[in-house]
VMD Tcl script that builds the backbone (N, CA, C; Angstrom):
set m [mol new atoms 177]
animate dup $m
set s [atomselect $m all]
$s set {name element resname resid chain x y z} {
  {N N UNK 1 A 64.140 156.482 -78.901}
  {CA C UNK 1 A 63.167 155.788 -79.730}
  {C C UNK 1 A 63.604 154.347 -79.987}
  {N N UNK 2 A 64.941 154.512 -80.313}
  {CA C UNK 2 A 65.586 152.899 -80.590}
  {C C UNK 2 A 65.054 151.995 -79.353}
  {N N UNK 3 A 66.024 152.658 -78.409}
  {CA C UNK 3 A 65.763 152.046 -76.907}
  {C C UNK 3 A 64.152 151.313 -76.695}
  {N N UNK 4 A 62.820 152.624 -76.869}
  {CA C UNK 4 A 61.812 152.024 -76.622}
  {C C UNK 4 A 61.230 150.585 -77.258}
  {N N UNK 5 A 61.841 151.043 -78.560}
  {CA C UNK 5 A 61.417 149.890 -79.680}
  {C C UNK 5 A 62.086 148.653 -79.205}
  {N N UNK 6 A 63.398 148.276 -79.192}
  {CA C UNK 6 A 63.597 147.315 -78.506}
  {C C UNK 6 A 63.358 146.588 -77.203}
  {N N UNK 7 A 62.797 147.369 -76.533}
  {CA C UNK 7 A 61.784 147.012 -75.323}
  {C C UNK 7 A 60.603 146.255 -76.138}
  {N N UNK 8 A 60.079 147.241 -76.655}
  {CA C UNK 8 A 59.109 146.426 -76.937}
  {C C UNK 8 A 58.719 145.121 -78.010}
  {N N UNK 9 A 59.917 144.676 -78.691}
  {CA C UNK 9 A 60.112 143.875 -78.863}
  {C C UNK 9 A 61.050 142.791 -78.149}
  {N N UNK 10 A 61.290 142.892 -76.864}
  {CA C UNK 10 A 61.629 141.760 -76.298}
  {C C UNK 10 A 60.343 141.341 -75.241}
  {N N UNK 11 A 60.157 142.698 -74.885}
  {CA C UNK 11 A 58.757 142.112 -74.398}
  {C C UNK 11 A 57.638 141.278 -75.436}
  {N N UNK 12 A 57.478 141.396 -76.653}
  {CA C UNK 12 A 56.918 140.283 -77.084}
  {C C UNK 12 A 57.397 139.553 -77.457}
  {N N UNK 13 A 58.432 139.243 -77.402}
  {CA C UNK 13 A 58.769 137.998 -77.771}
  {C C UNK 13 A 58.868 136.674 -76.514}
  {N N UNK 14 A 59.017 137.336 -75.321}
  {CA C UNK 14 A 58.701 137.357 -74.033}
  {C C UNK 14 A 57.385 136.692 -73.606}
  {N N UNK 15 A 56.468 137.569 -73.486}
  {CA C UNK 15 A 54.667 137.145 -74.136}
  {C C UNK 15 A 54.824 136.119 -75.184}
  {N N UNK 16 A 54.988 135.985 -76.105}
  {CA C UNK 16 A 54.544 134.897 -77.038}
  {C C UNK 16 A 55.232 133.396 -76.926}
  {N N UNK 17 A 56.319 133.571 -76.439}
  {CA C UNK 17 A 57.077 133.016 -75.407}
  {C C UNK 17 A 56.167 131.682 -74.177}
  {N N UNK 18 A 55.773 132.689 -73.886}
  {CA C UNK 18 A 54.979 132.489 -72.632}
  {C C UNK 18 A 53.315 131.845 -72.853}
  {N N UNK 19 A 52.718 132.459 -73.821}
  {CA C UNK 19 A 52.100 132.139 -74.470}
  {C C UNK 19 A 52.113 130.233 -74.974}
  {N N UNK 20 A 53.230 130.437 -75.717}
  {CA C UNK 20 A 53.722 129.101 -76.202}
  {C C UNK 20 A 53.449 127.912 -75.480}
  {N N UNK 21 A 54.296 128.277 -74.256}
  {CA C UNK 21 A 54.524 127.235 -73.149}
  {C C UNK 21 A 53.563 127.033 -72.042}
  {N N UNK 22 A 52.219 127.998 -72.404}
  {CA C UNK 22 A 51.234 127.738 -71.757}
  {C C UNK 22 A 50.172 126.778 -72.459}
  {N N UNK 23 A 50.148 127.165 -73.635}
  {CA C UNK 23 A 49.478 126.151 -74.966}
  {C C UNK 23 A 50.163 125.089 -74.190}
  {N N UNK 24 A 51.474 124.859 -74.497}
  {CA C UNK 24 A 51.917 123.390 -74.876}
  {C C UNK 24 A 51.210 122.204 -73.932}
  {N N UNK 25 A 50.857 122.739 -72.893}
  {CA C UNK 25 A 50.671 121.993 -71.211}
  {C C UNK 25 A 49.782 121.584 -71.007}
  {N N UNK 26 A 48.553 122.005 -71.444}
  {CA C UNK 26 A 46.881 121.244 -71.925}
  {C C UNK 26 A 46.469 121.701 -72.787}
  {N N UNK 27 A 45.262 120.715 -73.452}
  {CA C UNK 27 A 44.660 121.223 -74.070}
  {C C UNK 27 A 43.315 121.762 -73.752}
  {N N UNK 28 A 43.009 121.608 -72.501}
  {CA C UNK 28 A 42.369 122.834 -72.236}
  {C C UNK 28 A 42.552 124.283 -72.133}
  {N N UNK 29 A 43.981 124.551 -72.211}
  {CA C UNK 29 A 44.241 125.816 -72.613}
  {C C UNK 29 A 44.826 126.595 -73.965}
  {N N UNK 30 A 44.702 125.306 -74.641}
  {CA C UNK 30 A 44.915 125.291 -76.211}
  {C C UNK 30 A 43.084 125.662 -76.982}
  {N N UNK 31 A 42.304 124.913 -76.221}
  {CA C UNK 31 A 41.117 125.469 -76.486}
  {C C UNK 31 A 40.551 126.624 -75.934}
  {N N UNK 32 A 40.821 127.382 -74.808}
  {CA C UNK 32 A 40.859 128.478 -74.241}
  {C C UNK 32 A 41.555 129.092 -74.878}
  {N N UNK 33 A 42.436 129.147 -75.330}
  {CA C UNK 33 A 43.548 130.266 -76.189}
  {C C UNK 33 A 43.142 130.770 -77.582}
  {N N UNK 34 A 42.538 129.107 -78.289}
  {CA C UNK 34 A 41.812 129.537 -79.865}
  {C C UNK 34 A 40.185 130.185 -79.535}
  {N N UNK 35 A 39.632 129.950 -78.430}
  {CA C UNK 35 A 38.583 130.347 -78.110}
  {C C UNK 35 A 38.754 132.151 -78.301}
  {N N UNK 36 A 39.348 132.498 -77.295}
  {CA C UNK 36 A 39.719 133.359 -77.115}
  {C C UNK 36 A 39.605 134.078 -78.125}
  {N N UNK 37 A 41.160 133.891 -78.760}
  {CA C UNK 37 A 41.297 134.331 -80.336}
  {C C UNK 37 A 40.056 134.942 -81.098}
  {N N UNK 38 A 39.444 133.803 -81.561}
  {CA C UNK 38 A 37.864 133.493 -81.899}
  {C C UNK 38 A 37.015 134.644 -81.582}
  {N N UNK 39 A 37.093 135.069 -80.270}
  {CA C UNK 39 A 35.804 136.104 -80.309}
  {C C UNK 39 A 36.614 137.225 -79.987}
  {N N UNK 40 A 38.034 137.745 -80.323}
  {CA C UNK 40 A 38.619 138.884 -80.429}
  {C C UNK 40 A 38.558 139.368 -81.707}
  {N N UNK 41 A 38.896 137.807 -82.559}
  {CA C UNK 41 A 38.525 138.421 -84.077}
  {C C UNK 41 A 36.715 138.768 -84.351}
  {N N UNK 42 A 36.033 137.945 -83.945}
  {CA C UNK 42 A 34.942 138.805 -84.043}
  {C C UNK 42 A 34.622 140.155 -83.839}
  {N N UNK 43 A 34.685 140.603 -82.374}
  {CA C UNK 43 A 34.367 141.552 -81.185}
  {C C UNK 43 A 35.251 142.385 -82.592}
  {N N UNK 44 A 36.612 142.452 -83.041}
  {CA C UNK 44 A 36.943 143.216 -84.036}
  {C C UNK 44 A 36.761 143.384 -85.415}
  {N N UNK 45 A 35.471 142.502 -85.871}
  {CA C UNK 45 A 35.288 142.412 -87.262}
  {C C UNK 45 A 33.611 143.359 -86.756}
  {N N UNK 46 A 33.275 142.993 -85.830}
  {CA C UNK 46 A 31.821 143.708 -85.130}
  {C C UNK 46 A 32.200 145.155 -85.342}
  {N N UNK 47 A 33.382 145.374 -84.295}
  {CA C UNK 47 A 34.137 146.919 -84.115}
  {C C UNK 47 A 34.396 147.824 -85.753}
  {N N UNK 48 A 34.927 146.934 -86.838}
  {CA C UNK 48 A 34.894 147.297 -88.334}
  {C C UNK 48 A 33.843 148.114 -88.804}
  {N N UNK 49 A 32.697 146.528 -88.944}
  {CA C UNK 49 A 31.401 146.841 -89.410}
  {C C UNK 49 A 30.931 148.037 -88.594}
  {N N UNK 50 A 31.045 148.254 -87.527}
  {CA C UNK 50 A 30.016 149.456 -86.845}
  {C C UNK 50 A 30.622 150.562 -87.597}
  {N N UNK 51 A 31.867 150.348 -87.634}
  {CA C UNK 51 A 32.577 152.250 -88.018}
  {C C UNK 51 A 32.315 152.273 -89.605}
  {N N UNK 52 A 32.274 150.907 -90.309}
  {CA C UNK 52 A 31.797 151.305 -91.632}
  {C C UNK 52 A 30.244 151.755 -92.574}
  {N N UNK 53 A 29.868 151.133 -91.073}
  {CA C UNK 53 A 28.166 151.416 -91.021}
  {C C UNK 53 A 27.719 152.759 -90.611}
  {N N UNK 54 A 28.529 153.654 -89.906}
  {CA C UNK 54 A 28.535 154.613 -89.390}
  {C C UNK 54 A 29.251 155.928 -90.873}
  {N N UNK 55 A 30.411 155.597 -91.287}
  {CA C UNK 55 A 30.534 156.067 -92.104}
  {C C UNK 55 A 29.838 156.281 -93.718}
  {N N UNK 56 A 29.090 155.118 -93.886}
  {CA C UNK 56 A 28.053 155.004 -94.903}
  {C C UNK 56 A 26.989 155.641 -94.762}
  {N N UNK 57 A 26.493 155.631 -93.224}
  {CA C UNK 57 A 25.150 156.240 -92.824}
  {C C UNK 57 A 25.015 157.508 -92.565}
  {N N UNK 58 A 26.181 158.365 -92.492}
  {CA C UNK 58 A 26.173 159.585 -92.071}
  {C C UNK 58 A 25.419 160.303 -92.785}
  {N N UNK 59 A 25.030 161.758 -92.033}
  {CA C UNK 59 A 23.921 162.222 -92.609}
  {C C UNK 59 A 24.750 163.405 -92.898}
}
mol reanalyze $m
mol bondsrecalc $m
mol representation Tube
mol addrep $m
């Protein structure tokens, strides 16, 4: 379990990493990146509302 966990935190740190140094290089991919962002937090505030709409509405 240890083992896995530390995998998976070097792998993100790895990714964000990477992440970073892809931002840094244009800003066209600084606006692609917050874009991004942007409609993940939606697409998951959408994903919320449906399951809370679903749970309110139940019959």
């Amino acid at each position: 379990m240890i083992e896995e966990r530390a995998l998976v935190v070097t792998f993100v740190r790895l990714k964000l990493a990477l992440v970073r140094n892809g931002v840094r290089q244009s800003t066209g991919r600084s606006a692609a990146f917050v874009g991004t962002m942007a409609v993940v937090a939606l697409f998951g505030v959408l994903g919320l509302l449906g399951l809370v709409a679903l749970r309110c509405l139940r019959w």
